[in-house]
Each structure stands twice: as C-alpha cells, then as structure tokens.
C-alpha positions in Angstrom: 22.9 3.6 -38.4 21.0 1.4 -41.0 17.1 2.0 -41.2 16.7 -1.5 -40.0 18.9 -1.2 -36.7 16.8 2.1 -36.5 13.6 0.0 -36.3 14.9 -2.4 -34.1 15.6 0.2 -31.8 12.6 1.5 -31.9 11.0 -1.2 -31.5 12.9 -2.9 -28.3 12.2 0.8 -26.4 8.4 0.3 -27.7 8.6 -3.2 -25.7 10.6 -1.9 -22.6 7.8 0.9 -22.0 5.0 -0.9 -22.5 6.7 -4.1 -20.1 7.9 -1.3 -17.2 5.6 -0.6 -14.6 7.5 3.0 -14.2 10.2 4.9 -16.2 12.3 7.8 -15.1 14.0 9.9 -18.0 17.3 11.4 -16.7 20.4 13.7 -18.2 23.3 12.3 -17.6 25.9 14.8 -18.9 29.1 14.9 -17.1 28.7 11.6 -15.7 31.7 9.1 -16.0 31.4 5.3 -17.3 32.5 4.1 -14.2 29.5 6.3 -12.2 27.5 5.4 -14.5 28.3 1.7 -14.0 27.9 2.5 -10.3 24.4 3.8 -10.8 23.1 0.6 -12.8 24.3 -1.4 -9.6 22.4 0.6 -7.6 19.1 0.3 -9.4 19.3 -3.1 -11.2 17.5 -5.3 -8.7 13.9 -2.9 -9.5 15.3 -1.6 -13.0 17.6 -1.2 -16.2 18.9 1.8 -17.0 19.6 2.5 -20.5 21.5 5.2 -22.8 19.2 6.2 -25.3 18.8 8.4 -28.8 16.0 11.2 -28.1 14.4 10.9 -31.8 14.3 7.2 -31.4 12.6 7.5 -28.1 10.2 10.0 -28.8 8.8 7.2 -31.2 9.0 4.3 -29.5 7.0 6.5 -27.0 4.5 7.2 -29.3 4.0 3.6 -30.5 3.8 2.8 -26.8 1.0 5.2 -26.4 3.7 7.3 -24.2 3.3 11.2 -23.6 4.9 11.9 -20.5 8.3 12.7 -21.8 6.8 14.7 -24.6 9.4 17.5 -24.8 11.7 16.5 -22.5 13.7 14.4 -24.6 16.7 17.4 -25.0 20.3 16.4 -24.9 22.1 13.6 -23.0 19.1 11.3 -22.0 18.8 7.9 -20.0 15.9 6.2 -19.1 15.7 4.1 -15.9 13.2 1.4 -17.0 11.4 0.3 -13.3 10.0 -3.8 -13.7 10.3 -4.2 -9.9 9.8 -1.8 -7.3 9.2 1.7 -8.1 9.9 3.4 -4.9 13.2 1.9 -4.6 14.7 2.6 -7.8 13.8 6.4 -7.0 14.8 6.0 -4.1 17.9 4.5 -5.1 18.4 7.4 -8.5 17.7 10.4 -5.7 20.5 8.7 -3.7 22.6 8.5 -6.2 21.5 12.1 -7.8 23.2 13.4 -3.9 26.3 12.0 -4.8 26.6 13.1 -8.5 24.6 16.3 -9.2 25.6 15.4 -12.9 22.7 13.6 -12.8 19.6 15.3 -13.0 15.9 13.8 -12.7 13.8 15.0 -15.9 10.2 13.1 -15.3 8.9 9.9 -15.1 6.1 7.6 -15.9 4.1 5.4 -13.0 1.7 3.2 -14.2 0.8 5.8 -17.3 0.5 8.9 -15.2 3.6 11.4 -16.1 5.4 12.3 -12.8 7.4 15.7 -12.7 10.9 15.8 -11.0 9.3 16.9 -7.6 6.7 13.8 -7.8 9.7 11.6 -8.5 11.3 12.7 -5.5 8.2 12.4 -3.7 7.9 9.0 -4.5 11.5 8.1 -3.4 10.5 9.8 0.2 7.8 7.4 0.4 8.4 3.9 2.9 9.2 1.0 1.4 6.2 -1.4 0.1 6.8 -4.0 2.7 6.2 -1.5 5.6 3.4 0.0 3.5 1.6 -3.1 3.3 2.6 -4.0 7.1 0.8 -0.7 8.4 -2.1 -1.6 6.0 -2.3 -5.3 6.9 -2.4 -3.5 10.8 -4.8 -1.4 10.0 -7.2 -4.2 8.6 -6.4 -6.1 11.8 -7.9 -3.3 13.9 -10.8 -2.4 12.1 -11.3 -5.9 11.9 -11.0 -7.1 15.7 -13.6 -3.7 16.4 -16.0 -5.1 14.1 -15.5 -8.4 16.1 -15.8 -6.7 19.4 -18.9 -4.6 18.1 -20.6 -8.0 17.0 -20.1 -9.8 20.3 -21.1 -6.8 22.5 -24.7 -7.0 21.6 -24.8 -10.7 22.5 -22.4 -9.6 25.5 -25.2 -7.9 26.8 -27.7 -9.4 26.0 -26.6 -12.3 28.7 -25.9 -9.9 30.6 -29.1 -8.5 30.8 -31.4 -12.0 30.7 -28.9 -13.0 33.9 -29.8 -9.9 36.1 -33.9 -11.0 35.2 -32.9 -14.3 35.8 -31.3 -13.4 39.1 -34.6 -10.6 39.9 -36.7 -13.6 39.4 -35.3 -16.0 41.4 -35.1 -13.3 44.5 -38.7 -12.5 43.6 -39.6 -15.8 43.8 -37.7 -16.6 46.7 -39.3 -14.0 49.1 -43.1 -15.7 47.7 -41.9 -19.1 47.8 -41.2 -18.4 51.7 -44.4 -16.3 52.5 -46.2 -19.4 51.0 -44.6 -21.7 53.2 -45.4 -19.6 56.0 -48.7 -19.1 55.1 -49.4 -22.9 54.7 -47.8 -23.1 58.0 -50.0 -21.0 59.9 -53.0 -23.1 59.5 -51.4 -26.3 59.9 -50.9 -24.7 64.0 -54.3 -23.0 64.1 -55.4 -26.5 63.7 -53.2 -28.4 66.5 -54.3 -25.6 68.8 -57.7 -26.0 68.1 -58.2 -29.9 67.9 
C-alpha cells in the first residue's frame, strides 16, 4: 500500500473513533465471509463493523486520543464502530459471539472509558434504553406525585384542623347562645307574675 492510502486510512479510523460514541475491538479468525456478512446485519442499525490493519489502528487511535486498545491490537482484528445504541450492538456481538465462538470480544471503548471483555458483556446484559428510561421516567413520576401529596397534606390538615375549631365554636356558642335566651327569659316571667 502507497504512503498516501496509508494516511488515508489512518485518517478515516481517526474520524470513525472520534464520531462513535462506543467501539468494540474483536478477533475474528476463523470466521467465514458469509458469517461475517451475517454479523454486520446484526449490528448495523447501532454500528459498522470494520476489518482493520493493527499498525494503522494503533495510530489512528493515538491521533484520536484513543488508549483503550493499547496492546490489544494482536492478530486478526475488527472493530465494531457503535453511532447508535451501545447496549444493543453488544448485545447483538455477544449473541452472535454464542453462535460463532470464532469470534472473540477483546475490549471496547464507551464514551472514552476502556471497557474489558467482562464489562462488554455486562453491558449487553443490561435492558434496553427504552425500558431504562421507562423505569426512570416511573420513578420521577413517584417521587414526584409524593412530593405533591407531601405539599397538599399540610394544607390538608390545616382545614382540617380550622373545621373541627370551627365546629367546637359553633357548639360552644350554641349551648351560651341558649343559656342567654333562657336567662333573658326568666325575667321577662318574674315580671308578668309580679305585675
């Protein structure tokens, strides 16, 4: 290969890790074109997946300010670049991985934090995002309607407490309001029995 197809290499993988949100760095030896094939199907709605030279890598890496695959770029390597959802194209490699244990999971790269094998894994176990954000946007709702009933119970009970003096006063005043119409009667006979 000419230097200048060298850089051009180098400098489309530069662009592809510094535009993908994730990366997982696989081997592929043993694999066939046609499970190969198979596996870009699988992943390309969230990701490419892309054959590539280890020098050539390990510099476009570099340039991309890139040091999770630092030593891992041995033999037969492919990078799965992730622009859509992460989760699902590791979930969709681990599947894949069950199917053909040719291919084998190196490492990857999530958001700039170097993930091991296991983490990769881990991360394809995970639920997908739209449930994620369902249980979270169900959690907010919760916390939110308690803070709404915690608001409203003060006021709750504050009626509830000016309506029982209310209704104390009104028997208290009920019971006097009769004794003074008694009283006032009292004298009104004292005076017919008198005059």
């Amino acid at each position: 290969m000419a230097r200048p197809d060298k850089a051009a290499a180098v400098a489309e993988l530069t662009e592809k890790f510094q535009s993908s949100g994730a990366a997982v760095l696989t081997e592929y030896r043993g694999l066939t074109v046609a499970q190969l094939t198979k596996l870009r199907q699988a992943i390309s709605e969230h990701a490419t997946y892309a054959v590539v030279k280890n020098t050539l890598t390990d510099i476009a890496a570099k340039e991309a300010g890139v040091t999770a695959f630092d030593g891992q770029l041995t033999g037969p390597s492919a990078i799965a670049f992730v622009t859509g959802d992460p989760v699902e194209t590791a979930r969709s490699m681990r599947d894949f991985a069950r199917e053909n244990p040719a291919l084998i999971i190196r490492g990857g790269l999530l958001e700039g934090k170097a993930l091991s094998a296991d983490e990769v894994r881990q991360l394809a176990d995970l639920e997908p995002r739209e449930v994620l954000l369902a249980k979270l946007a169900g959690a907010m709702k919760a916390s939110m309607s308690g803070a709404a009933a915690l608001f409203v119970a003060p006021l709750a009970q504050t009626a509830r407490v000016v309506d029982a003096l209310r209704q104390k006063l009104e028997e208290g005043a009920a019971p006097s309001a009769e004794a003074a119409d008694a009283s006032a009667q009292e004298p009104a006979q004292e005076q017919d029995t008198q005059g």
